[in-house]
N, C-alpha and C positions, 0 to 999 in steps of 0.2 A: 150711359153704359159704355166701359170702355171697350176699345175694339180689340176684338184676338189677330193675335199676330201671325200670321204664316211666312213661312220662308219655303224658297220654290227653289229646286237645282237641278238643270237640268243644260246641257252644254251647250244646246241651241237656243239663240236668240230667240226667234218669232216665237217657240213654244214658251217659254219664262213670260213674254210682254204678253201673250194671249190670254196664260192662265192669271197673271199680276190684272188686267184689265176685268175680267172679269169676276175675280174676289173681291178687287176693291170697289167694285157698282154695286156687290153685296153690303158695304161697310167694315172689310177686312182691313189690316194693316197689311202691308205684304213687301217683303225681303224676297229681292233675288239673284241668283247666282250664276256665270258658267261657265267658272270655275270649280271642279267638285274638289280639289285638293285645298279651295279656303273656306269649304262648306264645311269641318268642324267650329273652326274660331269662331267664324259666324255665327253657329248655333249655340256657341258658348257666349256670345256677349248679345246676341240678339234676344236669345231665350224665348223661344216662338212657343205659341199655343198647336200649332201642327207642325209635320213638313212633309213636301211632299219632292220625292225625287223620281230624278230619271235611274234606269240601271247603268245603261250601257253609255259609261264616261271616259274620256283616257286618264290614265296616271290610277284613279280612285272610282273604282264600280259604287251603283248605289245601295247596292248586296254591301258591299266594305263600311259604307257608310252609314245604315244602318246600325251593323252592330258596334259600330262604334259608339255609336248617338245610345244605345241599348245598354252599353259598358260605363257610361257615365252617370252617375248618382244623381245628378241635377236634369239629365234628361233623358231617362230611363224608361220614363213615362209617357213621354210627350209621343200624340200618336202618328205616324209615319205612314202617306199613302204613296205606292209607286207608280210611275205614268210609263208606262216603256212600252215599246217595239215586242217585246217578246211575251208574245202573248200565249207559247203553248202551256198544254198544263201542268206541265212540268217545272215550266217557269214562273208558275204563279204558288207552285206547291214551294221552293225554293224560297222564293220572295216573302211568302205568309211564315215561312219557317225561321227566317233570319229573324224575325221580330215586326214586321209590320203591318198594319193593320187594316188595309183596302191595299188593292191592285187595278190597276185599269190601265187596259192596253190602249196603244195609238195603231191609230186615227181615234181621237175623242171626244166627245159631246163634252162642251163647256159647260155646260148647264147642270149636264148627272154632273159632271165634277165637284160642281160646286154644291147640288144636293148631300154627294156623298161626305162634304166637307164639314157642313153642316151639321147633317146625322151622327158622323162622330164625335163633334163638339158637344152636339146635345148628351149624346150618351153619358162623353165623361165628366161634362158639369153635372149632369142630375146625380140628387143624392141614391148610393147604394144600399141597400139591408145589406147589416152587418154578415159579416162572411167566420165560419171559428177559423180561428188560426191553425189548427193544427186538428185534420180527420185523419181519423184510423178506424182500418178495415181489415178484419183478418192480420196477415204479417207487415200490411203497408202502413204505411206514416208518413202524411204528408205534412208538408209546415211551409205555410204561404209566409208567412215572416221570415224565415231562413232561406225560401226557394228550394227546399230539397226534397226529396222523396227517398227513404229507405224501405228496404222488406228482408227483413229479420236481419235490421238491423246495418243492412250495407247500402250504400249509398246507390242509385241506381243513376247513370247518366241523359237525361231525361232534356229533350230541345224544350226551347219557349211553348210550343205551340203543342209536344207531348205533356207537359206540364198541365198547363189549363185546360188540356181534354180534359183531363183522368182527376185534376182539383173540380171540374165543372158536372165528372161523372158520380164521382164520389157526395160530392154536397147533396145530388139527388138520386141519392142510394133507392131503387127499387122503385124506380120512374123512369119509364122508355122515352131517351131523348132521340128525336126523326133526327136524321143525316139533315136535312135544311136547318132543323134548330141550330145542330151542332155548328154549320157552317158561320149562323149569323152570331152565335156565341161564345164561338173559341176563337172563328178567322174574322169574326166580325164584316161577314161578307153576306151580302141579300141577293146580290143578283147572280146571273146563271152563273157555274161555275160546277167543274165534274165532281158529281156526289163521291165517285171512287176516292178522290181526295180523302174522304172522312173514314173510307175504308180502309186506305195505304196507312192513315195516322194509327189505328187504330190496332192494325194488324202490326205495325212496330212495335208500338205500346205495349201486346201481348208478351212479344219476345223479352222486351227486357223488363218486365214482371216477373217471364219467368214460372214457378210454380204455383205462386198468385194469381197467373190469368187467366184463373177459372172463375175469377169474382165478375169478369166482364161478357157479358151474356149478348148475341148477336139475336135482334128481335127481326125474324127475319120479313124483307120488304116494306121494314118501319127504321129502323135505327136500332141503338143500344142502350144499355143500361148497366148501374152496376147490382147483381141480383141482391138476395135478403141471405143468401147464404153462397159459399161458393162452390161453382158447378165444376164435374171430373174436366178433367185437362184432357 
């Protein structure tokens, strides 16, 4: 079986050799950097199955970096964990929002690390049930093929992370999904992290719905859902 490749960026030494030593006793390949202004090219000729970076870099944040890696067709996809200092929740609402896919503050257990590396390898090799390209609910229309969302017809400006709520709410129209599901579903995140998180997303999400967001129903001290018909605003 060939080995997945990670590439690690992070501008201190000891953290890159620590995380690199311990992927590779996994059976990892592992790319690293600390440099973050050569962490594109890199990921452009490395072409890693994850990456995981630091934020706070000089010259190129790993917030910058991110959406960059998220702006390229070739790695769009590829899933991105952050390792940083900044651990409030604000800074992890930030970090999940730019496009990336686990966050884990420092000081950090090698081992969850490398679990959580794992888990999302597992994820995005295992095969998916088909997903439709394009739900419509009431005046909304979502189209995962194009990434856009309109309602009645106007485009709505919708982040990564507002997008696969309301693509993840919609698919299970009239099924109360808990605030934890949402977490491990939309942020692909399992361990502790502020449930408010999934209340801030959601409470945006209303606003720029608009007179549509009465389809999304707050089930209360459980999660949400999107109803069978939609409720007065």
């Amino acid at each position: 079986m060939e080995k997945k490749k990670i590439l690690v960026v992070d501008d201190e030494p000891d953290v890159t050799e620590l995380v690199a030593y311990h992927l590779k006793a996994k059976g990892f390949h592992v790319e690293t950097l600390n440099d973050a202004t050569a962490s594109i090219s890199k990921a452009r000729t490395y072409q890693p199955e994850l990456v995981i970076l630091d934020i706070m870099m000089p010259h190129l944040s790993g917030i910058q970096i991110c959406r960059i890696l998220r702006a390229d067709p070739k790695l769009a996809k590829v899933p991105i964990i952050f390792l940083t200092a900044k651990a409030e929740a604000h800074d992890r609402i930030e970090g999940l929002e730019s496009g990336a896919d686990d966050y884990l503050s420092k000081p950090f257990s090698p081992k969850e690390l490398v679990l959580r590396v794992e888990s999302i390898l597992r994820r995005v090799s295992s095969p998916k049930e088909a997903a439709a390209a394009r739900l419509h609910i009431g005046d909304i229309l979502l189209d995962s093929e194009t990434h856009r969302v309109t309602v009645r017809g106007e485009l709505l400006e919708l982040t990564a992370t507002e997008f696969k709520l309301l693509r993840l709410l919609m698919e299970r129209q009239g099924r109360v999904q808990t605030r934890e599901h949402l977490l491990l579903n939309v942020w692909n995140y399992s361990t502790e992290i502020e449930t408010r998180t999934v209340d801030t997303h959601v409470r945006r999400l209303r606003e720029k719905l608009g007179a549509e967001a009465g389809w999304v129903e707050t089930i209360r001290g459980v999660g949400y859902r999107i109803a069978d018909k939609k409720l007065p605003a």
